[in-house]
C-alpha positions in Angstrom: 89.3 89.5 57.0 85.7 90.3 58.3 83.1 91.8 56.6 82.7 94.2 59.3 86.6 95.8 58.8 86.1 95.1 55.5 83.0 97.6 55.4 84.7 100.1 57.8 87.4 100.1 55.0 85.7 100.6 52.5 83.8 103.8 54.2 86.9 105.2 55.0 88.5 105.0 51.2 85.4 106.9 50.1 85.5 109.5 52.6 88.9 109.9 51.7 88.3 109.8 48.3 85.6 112.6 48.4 87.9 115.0 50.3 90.1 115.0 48.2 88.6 116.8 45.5 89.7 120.1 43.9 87.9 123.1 45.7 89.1 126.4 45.8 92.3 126.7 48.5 92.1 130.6 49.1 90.4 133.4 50.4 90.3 136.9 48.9 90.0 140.6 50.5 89.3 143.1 48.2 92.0 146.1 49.3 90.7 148.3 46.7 88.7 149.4 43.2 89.4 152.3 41.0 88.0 153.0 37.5 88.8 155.5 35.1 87.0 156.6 32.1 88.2 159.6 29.1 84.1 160.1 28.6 82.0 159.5 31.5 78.6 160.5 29.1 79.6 157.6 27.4 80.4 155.2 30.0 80.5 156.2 33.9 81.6 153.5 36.2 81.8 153.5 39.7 82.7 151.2 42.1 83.3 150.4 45.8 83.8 147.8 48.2 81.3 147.0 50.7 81.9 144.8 54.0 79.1 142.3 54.4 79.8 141.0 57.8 83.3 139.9 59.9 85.8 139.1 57.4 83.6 139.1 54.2 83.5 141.3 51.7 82.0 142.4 48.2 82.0 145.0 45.4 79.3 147.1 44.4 79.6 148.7 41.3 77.3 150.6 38.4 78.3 151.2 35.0 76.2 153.8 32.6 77.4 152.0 29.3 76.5 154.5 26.0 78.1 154.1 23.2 78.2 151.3 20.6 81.2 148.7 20.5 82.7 147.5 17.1 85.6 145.2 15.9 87.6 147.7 16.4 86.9 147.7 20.1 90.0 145.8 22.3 90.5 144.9 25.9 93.3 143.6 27.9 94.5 142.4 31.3 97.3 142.2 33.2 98.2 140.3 36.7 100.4 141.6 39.0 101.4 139.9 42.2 103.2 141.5 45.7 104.2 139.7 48.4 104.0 142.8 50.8 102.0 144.8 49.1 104.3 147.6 48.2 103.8 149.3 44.8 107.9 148.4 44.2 107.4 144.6 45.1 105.2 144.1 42.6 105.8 141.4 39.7 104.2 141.1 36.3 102.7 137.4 36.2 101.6 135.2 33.2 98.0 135.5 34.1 96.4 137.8 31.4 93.9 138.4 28.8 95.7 139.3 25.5 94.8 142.3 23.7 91.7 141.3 21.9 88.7 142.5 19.8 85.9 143.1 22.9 83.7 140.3 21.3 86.3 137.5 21.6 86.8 138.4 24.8 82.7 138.2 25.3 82.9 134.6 23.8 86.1 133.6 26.1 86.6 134.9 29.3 83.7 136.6 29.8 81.5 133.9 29.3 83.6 131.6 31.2 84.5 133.7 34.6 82.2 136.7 34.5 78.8 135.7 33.6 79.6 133.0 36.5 80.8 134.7 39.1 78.4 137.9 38.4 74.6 136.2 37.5 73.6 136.1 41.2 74.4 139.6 42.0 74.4 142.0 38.7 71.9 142.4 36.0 75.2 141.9 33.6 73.9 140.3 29.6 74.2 136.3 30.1 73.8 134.7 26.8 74.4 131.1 25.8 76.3 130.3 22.7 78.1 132.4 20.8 77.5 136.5 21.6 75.7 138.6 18.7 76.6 142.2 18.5 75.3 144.8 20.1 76.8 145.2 23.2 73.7 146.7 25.1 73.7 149.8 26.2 72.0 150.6 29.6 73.1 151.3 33.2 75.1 147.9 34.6 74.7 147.4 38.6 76.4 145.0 40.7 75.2 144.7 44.0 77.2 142.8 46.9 78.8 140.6 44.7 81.3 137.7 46.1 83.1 136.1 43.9 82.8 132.3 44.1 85.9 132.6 41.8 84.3 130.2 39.4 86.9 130.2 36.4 90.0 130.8 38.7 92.9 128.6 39.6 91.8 126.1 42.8 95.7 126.9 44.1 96.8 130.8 44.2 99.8 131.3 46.1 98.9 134.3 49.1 99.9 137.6 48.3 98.7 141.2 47.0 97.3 140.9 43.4 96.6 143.6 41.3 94.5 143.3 38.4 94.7 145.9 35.7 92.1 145.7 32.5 91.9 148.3 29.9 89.4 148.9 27.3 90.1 151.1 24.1 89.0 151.9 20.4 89.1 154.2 17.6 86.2 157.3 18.4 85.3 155.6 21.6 86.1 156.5 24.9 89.2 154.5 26.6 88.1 153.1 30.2 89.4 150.9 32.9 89.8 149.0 36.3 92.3 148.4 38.7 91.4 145.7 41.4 93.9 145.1 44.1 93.1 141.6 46.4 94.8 140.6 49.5 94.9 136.2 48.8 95.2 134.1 51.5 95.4 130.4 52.4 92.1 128.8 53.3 91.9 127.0 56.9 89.2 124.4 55.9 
C-alpha cells in the first residue's frame, strides 16, 4: 500500500471518527408556558414565549421571589409525552424529579440543567459546590433564553412533551409551571 492511500485513509477514519460523536439529535418548539401561584405577593411568575427569528424560539420569564424557603420546602416534576398533541394521548413517562426538599433539588438538577442552560440569558443564583441556604429573594428575569438543553438526553424521540413542576410547603405559597414542547428530529 502507498503512503499516499495510506494517508487518505487515515484522514478519512478521523473524520469519521469525529462525526460520530454524541450531539444533541432534536429540535424543540416551545407550544406554550403557564404558571400558577396561591400568593402572587410572595412569588409572582410570569412567563411567555417569544419568537426570535424563522423557526427559533425562546422564553422570557420574571419571577418576584418573597418569601423564605426551608426544609420543609419540596418540588417535583413530571414528563408527559403526546404523539399528536391531544390532551387524551398523553402518556406519563419515567423522566421526573422526585418529590424532594427544594435544596436537594438545588444541589441536583438545578445545578446540573438549569444553571447551564439559563447563565447566558437570566440573572438566576449560579453557585459552585454545594448551595447554602437562603434561597435569595429578589425579582428573577429570563430574557430570550434558548435552551442548549445541556443536561438533556442527546436522543428524544419527536412528539408533544409536557412538563409539569410543582413547588409546595407548609405556610408558604404553592406555585408551578407547565411547559408544553413540540420535539422534532434534527436534519444535520
Amino acid at each position: 500500500m502507498d503512503s499516499g492511500y495510506s494517508s487518505v485513509l487515515i484522514l478519512l477514519a478521523v473524520w469519521l471518527i469525529s462525526r460520530c460523536g454524541a450531539a444533541r439529535k432534536w429540535e424543540y418548539e416551545p407550544v406554550l408556558i403557564l404558571t400558577t401561584s396561591s400568593d402572587d405577593s410572595l412569588i409572582k411568575l410570569e412567563s411567555s414565549i417569544v419568537r426570535l427569528g424563522r423557526g427559533k424560539f425562546g422564553i422570557s420569564a420574571r419571577v418576584e421571589w418573597n418569601y423564605d424557603t426551608t426544609e420543609e420546602t419540596m418540588v417535583e416534576a413530571v414528563v408527559y409525552r403526546s404523539n399528536s398533541g391531544d390532551e387524551s394521548d398523553y402518556k406519563l413517562l419515567p423522566w421526573a424529579i422526585p418529590k424532594q426538599t427544594f435544596y436537594d433539588y438545588l444541589n441536583s438538577y438545578y445545578k446540573d440543567v438549569i444553571m447551564k442552560n439559563f447563565a447566558p440569558c437570566s440573572n438566576v443564583p449560579q453557585f459552585k459546590g454545594k448551595f447554602q441556604p437562603p434561597w435569595p429573594k429578589r425579582t428573577y428575569i429570563g430574557d430570550k433564553c434558548v435552551f442548549e438543553a445541556e443536561g438533556f438526553p442527546d436522543i428524544v424521540p419527536p412528539g408533544f412533551y409536557k412538563i409539569i413542576f410543582n413547588c409546595t410547603g407548609p405556610d408558604q405559597p404553592s406555585w408551578s409551571f407547565i411547559g408544553i414542547f413540540k420535539i422534532i428530529n434534527k436534519m444535520f
